[in-house]
Residue, then its C-alpha position, 0 to 999 in steps of 0.5 A: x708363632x704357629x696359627x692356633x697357639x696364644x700366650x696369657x700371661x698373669x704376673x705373681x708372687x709365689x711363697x716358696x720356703x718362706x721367701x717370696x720368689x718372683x715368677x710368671x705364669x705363662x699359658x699355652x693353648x693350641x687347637x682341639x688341646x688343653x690349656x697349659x700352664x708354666x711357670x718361669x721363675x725371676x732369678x738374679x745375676x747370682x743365680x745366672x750360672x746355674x742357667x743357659x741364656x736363650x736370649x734377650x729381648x728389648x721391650x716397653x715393658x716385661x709382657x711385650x718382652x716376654x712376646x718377643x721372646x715367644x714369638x722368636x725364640x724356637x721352643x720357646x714355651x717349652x725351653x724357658x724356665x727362668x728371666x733376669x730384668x737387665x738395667x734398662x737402656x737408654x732409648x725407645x725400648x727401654x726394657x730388657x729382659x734376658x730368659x733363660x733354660x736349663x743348663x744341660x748336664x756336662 
């Protein structure tokens, strides 16, 4: 991550079309610039088809996944807009959540 740049992150639910819809509330700030705001939606394996896998990442838990994945991921803040929790593993980490962007128009 650049020097100047932070991620808060709020976790919430959001009403959209009388369902509950599971999301993130990610924020950006850089130096001297406004705080943005993002939000990256929870899908289902279902859903996974509309969407192109950025990667996963391996934590203790949602936050520290979602840190990895700022912190490794290029673009990150700009590119993700939607996660998949994966069945956890078995070991240290035990937390895997898989982000993924839009898929680009064929």
């Amino acid at each position: 991550m650049s020097r100047g740049r932070a991620i808060a992150l709020n976790l919430k639910s959001d009403t959209v079309i009388k369902q509950k819809e599971r999301c993130l509330i990610i924020k950006r700030s850089e130096k001297g610039k406004k705080v943005t705001s993002k939000k990256i939606k929870e899908i289902n394996e279902k859903r996974v088809k509309g969407y192109k896998l950025m990667g996963k990442a391996e934590g203790m838990n949602l936050f520290h996944c979602l840190h990895l994945g700022s912190k490794y991921c290029k673009n990150f803040y700009d590119r993700v807009v939607a996660y998949l929790i994966v069945k956890p593993t078995k070991g240290k980490n035990n937390f895997t959540v898989a982000f993924y962007e839009k898929k680009e128009s064929q």
